[in-house]
SERO-4910 file (N, C-alpha, C, O; in steps of 0.05 Angstrom, whole numbers):
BEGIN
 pado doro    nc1    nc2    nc3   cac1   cac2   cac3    cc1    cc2    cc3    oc1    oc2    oc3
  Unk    A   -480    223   -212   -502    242   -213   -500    261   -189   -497    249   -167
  Unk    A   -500    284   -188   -498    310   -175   -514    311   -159   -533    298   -168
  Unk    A   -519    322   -132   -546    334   -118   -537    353   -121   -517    364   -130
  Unk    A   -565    359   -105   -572    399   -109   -591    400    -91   -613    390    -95
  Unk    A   -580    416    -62   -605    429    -45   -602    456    -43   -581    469    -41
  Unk    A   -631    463    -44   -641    494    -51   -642    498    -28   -651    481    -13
  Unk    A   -630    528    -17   -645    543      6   -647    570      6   -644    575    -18
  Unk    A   -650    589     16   -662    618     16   -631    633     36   -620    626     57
  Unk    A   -628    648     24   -610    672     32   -620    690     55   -640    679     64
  Unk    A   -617    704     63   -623    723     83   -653    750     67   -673    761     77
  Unk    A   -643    749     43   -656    767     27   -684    752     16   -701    764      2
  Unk    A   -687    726     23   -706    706     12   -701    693    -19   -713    674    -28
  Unk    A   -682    707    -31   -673    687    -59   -664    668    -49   -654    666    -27
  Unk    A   -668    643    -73   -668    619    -75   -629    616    -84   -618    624   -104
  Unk    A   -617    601    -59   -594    594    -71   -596    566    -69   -611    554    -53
  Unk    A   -573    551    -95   -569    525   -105   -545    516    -99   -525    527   -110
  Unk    A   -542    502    -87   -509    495    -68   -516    461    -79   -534    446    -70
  Unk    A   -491    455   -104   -486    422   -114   -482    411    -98   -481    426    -78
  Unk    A   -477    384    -90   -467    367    -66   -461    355    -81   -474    344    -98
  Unk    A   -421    356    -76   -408    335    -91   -400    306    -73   -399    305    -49
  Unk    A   -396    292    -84   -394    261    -81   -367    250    -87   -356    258   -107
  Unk    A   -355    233    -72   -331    229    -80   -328    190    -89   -307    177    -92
  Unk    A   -360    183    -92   -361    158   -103   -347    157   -138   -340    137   -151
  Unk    A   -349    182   -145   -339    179   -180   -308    167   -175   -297    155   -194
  Unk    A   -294    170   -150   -264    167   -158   -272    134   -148   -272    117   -165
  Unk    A   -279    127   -122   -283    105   -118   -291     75   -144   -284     51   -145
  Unk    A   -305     90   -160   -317     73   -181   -293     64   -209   -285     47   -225
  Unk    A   -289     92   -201   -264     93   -225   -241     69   -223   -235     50   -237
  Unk    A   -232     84   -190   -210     61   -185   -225     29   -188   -214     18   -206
  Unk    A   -238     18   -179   -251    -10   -175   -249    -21   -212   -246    -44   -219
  Unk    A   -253      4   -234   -258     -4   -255   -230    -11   -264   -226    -32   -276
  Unk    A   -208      6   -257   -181      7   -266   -164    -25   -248   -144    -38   -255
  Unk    A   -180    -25   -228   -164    -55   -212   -177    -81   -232   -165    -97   -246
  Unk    A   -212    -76   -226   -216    -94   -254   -196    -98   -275   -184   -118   -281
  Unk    A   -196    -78   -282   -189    -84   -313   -157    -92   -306   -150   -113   -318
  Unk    A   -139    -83   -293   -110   -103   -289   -112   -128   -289    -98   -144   -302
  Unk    A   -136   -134   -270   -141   -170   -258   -149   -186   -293   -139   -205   -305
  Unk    A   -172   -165   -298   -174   -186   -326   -146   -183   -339   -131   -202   -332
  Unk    A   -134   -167   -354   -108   -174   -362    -88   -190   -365    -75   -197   -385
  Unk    A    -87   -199   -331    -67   -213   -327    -84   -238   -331    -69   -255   -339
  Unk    A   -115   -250   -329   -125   -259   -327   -128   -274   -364   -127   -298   -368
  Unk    A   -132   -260   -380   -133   -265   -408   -106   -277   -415   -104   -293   -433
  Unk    A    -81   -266   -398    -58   -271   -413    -52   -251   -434    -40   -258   -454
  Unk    A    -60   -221   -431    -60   -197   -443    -26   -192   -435     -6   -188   -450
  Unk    A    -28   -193   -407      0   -188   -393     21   -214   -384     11   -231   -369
  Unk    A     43   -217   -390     60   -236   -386     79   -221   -379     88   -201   -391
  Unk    A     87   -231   -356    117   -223   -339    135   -246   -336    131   -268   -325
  Unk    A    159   -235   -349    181   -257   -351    207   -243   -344    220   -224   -352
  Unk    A    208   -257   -330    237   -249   -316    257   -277   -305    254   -300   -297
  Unk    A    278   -261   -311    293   -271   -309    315   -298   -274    328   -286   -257
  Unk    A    315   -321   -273    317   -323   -250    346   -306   -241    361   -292   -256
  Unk    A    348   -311   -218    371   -297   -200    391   -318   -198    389   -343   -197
  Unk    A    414   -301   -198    439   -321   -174    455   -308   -165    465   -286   -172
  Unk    A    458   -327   -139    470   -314   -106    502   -318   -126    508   -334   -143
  Unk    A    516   -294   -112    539   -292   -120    556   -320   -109    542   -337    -99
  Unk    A    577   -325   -111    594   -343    -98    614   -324    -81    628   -306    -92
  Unk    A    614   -330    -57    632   -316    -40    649   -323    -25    640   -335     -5
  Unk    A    678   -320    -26    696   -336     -8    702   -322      3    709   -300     -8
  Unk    A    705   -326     40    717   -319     51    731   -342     70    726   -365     76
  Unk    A    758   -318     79    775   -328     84    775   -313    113    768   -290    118
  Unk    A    788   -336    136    798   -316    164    818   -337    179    824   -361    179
  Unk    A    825   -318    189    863   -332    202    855   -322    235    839   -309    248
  Unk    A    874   -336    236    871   -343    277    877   -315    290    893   -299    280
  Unk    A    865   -309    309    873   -278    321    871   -293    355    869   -317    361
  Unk    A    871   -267    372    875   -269    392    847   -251    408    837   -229    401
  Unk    A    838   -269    433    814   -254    449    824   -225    462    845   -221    474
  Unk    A    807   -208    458    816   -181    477    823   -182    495    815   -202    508
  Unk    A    838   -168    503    841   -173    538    833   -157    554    845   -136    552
  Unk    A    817   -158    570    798   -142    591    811   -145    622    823   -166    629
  Unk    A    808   -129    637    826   -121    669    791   -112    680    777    -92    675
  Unk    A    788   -127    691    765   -133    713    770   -126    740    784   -140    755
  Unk    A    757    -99    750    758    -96    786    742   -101    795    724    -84    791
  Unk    A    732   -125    811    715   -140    818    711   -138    857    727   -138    876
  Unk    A    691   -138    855    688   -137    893    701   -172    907    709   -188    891
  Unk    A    701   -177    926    712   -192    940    691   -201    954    673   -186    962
  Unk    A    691   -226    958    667   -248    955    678   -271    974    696   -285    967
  Unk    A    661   -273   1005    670   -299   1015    642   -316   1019    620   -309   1027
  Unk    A    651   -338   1011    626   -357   1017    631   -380   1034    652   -394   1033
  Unk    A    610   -384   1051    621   -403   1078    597   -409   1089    577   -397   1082
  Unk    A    597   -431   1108    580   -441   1118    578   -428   1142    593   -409   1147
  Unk    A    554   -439   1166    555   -426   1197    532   -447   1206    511   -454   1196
  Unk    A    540   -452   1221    516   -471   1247    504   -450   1257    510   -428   1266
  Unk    A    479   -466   1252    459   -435   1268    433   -456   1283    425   -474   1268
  Unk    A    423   -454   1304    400   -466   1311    378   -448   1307    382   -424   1306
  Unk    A    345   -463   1303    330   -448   1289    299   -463   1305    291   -486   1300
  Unk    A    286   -447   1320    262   -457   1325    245   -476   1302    263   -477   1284
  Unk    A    229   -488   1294    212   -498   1275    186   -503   1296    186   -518   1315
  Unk    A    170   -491   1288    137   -497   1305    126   -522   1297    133   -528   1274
  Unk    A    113   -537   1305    102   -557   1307     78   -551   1295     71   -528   1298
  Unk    A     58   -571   1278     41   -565   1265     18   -594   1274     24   -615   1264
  Unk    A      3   -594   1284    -13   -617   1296    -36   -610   1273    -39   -588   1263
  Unk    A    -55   -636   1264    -69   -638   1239    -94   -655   1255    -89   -679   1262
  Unk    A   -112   -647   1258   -132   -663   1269   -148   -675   1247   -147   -660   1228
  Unk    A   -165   -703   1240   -182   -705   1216   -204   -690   1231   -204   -680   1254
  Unk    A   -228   -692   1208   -248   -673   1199   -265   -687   1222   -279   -672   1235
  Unk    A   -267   -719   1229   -283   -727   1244   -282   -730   1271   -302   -738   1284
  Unk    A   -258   -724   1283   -249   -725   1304   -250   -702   1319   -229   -691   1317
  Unk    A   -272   -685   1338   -285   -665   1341   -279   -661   1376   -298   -660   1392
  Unk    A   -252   -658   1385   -235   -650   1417   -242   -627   1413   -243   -615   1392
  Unk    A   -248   -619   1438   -243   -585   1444   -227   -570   1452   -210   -574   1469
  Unk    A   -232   -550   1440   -203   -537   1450   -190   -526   1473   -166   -518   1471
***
């Protein structure tokens, strides 16, 4: 169902401007999904198809050889060293034991 709002022009006539709606397509479609679901639903529609099969495929492969790659690489010595190293002392007083400082 259509609306219709009236309003006045500059000249004071009455103009009529429809207001269209785009629920008619909405309804439509909902009726057209219905009606597939019952279909398949009655057993109106039956789909039969056929099953599949994976081809059989042979393959075959013979021994080859790894590429050969030429690597310039940096130069790398790894070694030990004696080193002496302060370590601080860490004194832990308990919570009840209350010296001053």
């Amino acid at each position: 169902m259509a609306e219709y709002d009236t309003t006045r022009d500059s000249t004071g006539r009455p103009v009529v401007v429809e207001k269209k709606s785009s629920m008619g397509w909405l309804v439509a479609l909902l009726i057209v999904v219905a009606l597939v679901v019952a279909a398949f639903a009655f057993g109106l529609v039956d789909l039969d198809a056929d099953a599949g099969k994976i081809p059989d495929v042979n393959v075959t492969t013979s021994g080859g050889e790894a590429p050969s790659v030429d690597a310039n690489v940096a130069d790398v010595d790894v070694g030990t060293k004696e080193t002496t190293i302060e370590v601080p002392t860490v004194d832990v007083k308990p919570a009840g034991d209350a010296e001053a400082k």
